[in-house]
C-alpha positions as CSV (number, residue, x, y, z in Angstrom):
1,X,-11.1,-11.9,-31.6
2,X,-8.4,-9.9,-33.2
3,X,-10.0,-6.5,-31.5
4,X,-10.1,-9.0,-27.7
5,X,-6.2,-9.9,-28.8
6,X,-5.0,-6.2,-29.4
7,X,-7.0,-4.6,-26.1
8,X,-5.0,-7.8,-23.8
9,X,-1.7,-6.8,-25.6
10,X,-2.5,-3.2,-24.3
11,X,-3.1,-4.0,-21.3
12,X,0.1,-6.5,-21.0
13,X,2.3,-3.2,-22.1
14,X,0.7,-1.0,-19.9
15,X,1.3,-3.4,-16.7
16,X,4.9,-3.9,-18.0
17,X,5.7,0.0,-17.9
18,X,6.5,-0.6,-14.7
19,X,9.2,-3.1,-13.0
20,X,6.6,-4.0,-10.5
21,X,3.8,-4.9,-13.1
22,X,6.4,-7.0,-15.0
23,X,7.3,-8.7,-11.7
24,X,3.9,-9.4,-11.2
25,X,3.5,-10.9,-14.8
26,X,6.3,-13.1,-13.7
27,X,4.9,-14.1,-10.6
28,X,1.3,-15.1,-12.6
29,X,2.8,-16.6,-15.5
30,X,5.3,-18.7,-13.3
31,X,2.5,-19.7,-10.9
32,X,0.4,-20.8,-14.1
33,X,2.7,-23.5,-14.9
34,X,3.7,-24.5,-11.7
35,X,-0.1,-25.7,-11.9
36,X,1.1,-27.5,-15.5
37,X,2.4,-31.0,-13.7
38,X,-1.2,-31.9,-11.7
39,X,-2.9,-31.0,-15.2
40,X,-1.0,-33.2,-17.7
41,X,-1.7,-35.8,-14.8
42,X,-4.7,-35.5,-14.8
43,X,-5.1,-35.5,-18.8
44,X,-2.7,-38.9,-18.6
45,X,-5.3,-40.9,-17.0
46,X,-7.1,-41.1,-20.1
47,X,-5.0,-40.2,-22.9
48,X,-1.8,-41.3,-24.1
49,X,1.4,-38.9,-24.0
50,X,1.3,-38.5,-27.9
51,X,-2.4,-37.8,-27.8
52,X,-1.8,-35.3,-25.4
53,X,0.7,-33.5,-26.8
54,X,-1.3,-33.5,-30.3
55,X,-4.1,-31.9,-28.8
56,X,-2.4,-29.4,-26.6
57,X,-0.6,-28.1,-29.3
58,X,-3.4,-28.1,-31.9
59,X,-5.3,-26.2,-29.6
60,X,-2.3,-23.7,-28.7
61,X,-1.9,-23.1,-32.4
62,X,-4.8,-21.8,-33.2
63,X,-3.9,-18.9,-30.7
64,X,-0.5,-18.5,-31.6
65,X,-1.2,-18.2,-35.3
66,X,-1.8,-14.7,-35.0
67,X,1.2,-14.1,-33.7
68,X,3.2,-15.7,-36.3
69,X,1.4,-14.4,-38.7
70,X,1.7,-10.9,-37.8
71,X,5.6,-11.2,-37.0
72,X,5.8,-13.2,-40.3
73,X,8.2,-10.5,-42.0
74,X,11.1,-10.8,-38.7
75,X,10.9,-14.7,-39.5
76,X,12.6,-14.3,-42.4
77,X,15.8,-15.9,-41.6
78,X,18.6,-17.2,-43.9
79,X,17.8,-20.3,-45.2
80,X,21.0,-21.6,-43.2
81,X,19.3,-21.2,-40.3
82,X,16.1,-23.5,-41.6
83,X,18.1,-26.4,-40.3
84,X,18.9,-25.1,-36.7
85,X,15.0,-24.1,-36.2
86,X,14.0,-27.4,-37.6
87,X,16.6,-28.7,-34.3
88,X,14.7,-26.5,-32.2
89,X,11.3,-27.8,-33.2
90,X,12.5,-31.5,-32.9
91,X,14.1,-30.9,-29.6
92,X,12.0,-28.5,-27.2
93,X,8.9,-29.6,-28.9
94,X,8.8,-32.9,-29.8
95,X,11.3,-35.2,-28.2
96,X,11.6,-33.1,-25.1
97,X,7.5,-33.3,-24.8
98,X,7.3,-36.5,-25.8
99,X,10.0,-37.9,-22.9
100,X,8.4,-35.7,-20.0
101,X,5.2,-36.7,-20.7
102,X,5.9,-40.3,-20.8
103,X,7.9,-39.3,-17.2
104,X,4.9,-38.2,-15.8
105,X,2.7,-40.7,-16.7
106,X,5.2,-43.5,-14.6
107,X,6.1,-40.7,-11.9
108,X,4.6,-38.6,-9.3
109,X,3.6,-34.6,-10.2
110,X,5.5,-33.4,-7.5
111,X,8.4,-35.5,-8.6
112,X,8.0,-33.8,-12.1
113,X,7.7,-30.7,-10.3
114,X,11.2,-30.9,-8.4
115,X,13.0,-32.0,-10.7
116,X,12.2,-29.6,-13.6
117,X,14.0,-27.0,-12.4
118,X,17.6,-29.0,-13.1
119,X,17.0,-28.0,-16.8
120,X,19.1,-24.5,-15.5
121,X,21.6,-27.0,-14.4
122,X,21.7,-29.0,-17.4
123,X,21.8,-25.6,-19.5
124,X,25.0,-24.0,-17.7
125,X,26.7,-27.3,-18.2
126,X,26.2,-27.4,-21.8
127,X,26.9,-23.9,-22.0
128,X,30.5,-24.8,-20.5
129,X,30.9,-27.6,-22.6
130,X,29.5,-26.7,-25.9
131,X,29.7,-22.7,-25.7
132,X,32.8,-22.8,-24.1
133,X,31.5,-20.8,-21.7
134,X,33.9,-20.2,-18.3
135,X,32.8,-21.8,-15.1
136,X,34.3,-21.6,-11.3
137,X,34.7,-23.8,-9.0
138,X,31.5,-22.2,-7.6
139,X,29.8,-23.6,-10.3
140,X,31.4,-27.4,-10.3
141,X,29.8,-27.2,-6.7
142,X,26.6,-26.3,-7.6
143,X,26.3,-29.0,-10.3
144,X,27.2,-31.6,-7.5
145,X,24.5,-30.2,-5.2
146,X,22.2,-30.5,-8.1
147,X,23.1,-34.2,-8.8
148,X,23.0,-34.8,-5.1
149,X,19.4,-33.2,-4.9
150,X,18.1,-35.0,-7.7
151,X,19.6,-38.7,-6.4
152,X,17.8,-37.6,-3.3
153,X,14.2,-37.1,-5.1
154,X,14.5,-40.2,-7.1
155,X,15.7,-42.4,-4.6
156,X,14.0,-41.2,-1.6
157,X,17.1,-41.4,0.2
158,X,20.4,-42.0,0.6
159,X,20.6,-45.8,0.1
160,X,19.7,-47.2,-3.1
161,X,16.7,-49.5,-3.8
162,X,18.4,-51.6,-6.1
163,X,15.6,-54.2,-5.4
164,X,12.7,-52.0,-6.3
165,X,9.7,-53.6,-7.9
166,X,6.5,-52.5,-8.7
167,X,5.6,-48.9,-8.8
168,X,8.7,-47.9,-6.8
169,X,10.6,-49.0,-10.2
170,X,8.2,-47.2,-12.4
171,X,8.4,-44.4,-10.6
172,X,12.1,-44.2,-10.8
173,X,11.7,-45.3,-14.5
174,X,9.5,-42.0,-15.0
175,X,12.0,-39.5,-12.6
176,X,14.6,-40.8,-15.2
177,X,12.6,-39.8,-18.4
178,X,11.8,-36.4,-17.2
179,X,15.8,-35.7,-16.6
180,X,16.2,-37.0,-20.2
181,X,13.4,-34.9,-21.2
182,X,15.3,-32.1,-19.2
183,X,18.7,-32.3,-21.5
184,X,16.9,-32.7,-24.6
185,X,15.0,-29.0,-23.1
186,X,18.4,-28.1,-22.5
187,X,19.5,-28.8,-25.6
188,X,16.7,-26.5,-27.3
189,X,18.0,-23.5,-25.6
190,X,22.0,-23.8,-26.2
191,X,21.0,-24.9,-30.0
192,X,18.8,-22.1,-30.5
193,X,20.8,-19.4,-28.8
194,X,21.9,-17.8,-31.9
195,X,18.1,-17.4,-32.9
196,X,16.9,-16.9,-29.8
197,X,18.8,-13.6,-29.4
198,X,18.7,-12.1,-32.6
199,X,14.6,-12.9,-33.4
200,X,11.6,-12.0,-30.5
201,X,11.5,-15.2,-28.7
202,X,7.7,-15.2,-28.2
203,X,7.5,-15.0,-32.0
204,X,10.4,-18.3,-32.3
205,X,8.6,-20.5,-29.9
206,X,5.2,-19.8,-31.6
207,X,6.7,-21.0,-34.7
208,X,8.4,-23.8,-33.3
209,X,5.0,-24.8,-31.6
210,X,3.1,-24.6,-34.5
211,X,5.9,-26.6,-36.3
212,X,5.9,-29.4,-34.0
213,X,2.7,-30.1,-35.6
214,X,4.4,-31.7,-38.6
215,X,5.5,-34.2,-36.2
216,X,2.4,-34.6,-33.7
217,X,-0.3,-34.4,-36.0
218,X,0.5,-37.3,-38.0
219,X,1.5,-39.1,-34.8
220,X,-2.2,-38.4,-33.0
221,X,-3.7,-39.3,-36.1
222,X,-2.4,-42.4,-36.4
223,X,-3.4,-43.5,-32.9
224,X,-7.0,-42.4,-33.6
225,X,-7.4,-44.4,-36.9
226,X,-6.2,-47.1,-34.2
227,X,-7.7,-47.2,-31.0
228,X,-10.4,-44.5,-31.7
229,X,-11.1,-41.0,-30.8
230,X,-10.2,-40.5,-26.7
231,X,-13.4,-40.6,-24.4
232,X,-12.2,-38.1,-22.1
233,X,-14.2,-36.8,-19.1
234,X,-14.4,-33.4,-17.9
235,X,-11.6,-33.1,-15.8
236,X,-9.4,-34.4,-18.9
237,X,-10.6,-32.1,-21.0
238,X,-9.8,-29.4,-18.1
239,X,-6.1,-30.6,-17.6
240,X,-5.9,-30.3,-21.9
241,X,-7.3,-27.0,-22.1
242,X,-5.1,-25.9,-19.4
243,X,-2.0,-26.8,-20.7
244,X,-3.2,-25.9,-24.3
245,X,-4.1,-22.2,-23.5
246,X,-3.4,-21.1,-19.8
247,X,0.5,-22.7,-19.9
248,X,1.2,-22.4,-23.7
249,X,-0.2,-19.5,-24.5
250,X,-0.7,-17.3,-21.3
251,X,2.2,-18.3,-19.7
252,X,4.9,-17.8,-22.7
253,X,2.7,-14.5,-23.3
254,X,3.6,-12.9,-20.0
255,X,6.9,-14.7,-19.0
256,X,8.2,-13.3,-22.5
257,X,6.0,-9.6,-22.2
258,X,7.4,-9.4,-18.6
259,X,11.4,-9.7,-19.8
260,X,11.0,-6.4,-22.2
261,X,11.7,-5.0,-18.6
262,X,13.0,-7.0,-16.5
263,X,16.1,-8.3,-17.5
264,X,17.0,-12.1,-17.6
265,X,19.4,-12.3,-14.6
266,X,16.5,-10.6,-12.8
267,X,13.4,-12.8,-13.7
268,X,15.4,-16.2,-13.1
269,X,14.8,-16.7,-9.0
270,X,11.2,-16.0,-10.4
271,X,12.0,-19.6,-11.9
272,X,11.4,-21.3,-8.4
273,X,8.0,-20.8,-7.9
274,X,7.3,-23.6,-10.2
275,X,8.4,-26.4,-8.5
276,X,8.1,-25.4,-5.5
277,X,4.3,-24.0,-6.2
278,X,4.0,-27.4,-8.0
279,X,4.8,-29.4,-5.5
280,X,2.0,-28.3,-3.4
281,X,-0.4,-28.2,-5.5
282,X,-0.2,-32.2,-6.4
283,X,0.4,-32.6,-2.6
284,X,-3.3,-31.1,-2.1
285,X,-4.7,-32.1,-5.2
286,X,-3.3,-35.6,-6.0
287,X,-2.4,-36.6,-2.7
288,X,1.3,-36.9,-3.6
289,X,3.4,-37.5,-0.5
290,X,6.9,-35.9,0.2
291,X,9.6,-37.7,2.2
292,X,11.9,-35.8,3.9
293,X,14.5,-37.0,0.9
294,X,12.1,-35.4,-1.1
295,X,12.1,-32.5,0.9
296,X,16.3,-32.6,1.0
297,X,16.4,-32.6,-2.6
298,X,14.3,-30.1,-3.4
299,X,15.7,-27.4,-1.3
300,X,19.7,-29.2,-2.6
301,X,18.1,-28.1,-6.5
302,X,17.0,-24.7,-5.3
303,X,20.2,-24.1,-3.6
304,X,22.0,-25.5,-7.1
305,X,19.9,-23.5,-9.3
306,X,20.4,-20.3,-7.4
307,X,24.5,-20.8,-7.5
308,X,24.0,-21.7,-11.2
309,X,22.0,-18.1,-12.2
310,X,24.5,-16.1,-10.2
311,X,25.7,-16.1,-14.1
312,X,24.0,-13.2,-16.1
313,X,22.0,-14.8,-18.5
314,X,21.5,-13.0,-21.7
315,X,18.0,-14.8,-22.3
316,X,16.5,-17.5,-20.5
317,X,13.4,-20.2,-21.4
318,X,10.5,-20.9,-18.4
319,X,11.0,-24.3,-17.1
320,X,7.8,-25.5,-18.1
321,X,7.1,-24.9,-22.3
């Protein structure tokens, strides 16, 4: 395994020599989670969002462990910073996970889809407010859009359906989770700027994977010494495996491998092919139906986002983690 990981890392630097292999690794990698939101669907039929999360990232783990384990000397990081990765951990990993996938277990996937890509909204506006980062007035308008495309998706049009019963409410109930999933995401990347920047990010959200473990291990285990090990079929077990190794593992391998050479500002509009991508894919595989608010407010968030990365990131997260 070790000789299989070392010949696919040589391979990965090869293709990245190049600025079209690395946008190519961003195009993959990007399209691989965009196919994320129809597989934790899926894997929500028949498992709980704390069971899935346990087992995705037990699964991931294993194949990140490597990675920690050779980087283990650049994690050595001042035992001030223990705290701030421990925030990390609890927010991109755990809360964050937790939320969205109890979102997407009320909600549509091509809901989730849509409105993932506000967590580039939510991130500029904490970078105003907590970095003290300077915004325009170009930005103040792109944050409205973004609200306005995001009212549009949850509300399927302009008048509200205060009077919503049913699944309507549940659905709204579930668009509203992912959003709070979305600032807690935020969150992760403002509070772990500092360590984001100076330590290889691949090797930081290994770690910060693997440590979520503290928290989802314990958590799985105590809903299978209560209801029972999960009796999953096969297209659960798909929808687990994908977002264990082909979105965890594949796609934070060649989002990060691709940005030794492409640089952040560059790979962002890469960011769109994940809703977008997403979108369509629970369209043809779930059935999911788009209004033409839906429609409005997707194309309202594009627009939003694309005003919003006209900043030059110094290092940015994929939407989907």
């Amino acid at each position: 395994m070790a000789q299989a990981r070392t010949a696919v890392s040589g391979v990965a630097r090869r293709i990245t020599t190049t600025r079209a292999g690395a946008w190519a690794m961003l195009i993959v990698g990007n399209a691989i989670f965009a196919g994320s939101y129809v597989a934790g669907k899926v894997a929500l039929r028949d498992l709980s969002p704390i069971m899935l999360n346990a087992l995705r990232f037990s699964i991931a783990s294993l194949f990140l462990l490597p990675i920690v384990i050779a980087g283990r000397a650049r994690l050595r990081f001042p035992s001030r910073m223990l705290p701030r990765f421990a925030m990390l951990v609890l927010l991109g990993f755990v809360v964050n996970k937790f939320f969205e996938y109890v979102g997407l277990s009320l909600t549509t996937a091509s809901d989730t889809a849509l409105l993932i890509s506000t967590e580039s909204i939510f991130t500029a506006l904490f970078s105003w407010v907590i970095l003290r980062e300077r915004f325009s007035r170009a930005a103040v308008l792109a944050l409205i859009i973004g609200v306005l495309g995001v009212y549009l998706i949850i509300e399927k049009g302009f008048i509200p359906h205060l009077d919503a019963t049913g699944s309507a409410s549940l659905r709204v109930l579930g668009d509203l989770l992912v959003i709070l999933s979305l600032v807690f995401e935020s969150g992760y990347t403002i509070a772990g700027k500092a360590l984001l920047d100076r330590y290889p990010p691949l090797l930081i959200t290994s770690a910060s994977i693997i440590g979520s473990l503290f928290f989802w291990l314990p958590a799985g285990g105590e809903e299978v010494l209560r209801t029972g090990w999960p009796q999953l079929p096969l297209e659960g077990w798909l929808g687990v495996f994908y977002l264990a190794i082909a979105v965890t593992v594949v796609g934070y391998f060649l989002w990060f491998q691709a940005l030794t050479r492409v640089d952040a500002s560059s790979a962002a509009p890469f960011l769109f092919i994940q809703p977008l991508l997403g979108a369509v894919i629970a369209i043809l595989l779930l059935g999911d139906q788009l209004t033409w608010a839906t429609v409005a407010g997707g194309a309202l968030i594009v627009i939003s986002v694309l005003l919003v990365s006209r900043r030059k990131p110094t290092m940015i997260e994929p939407l989907e983690a």
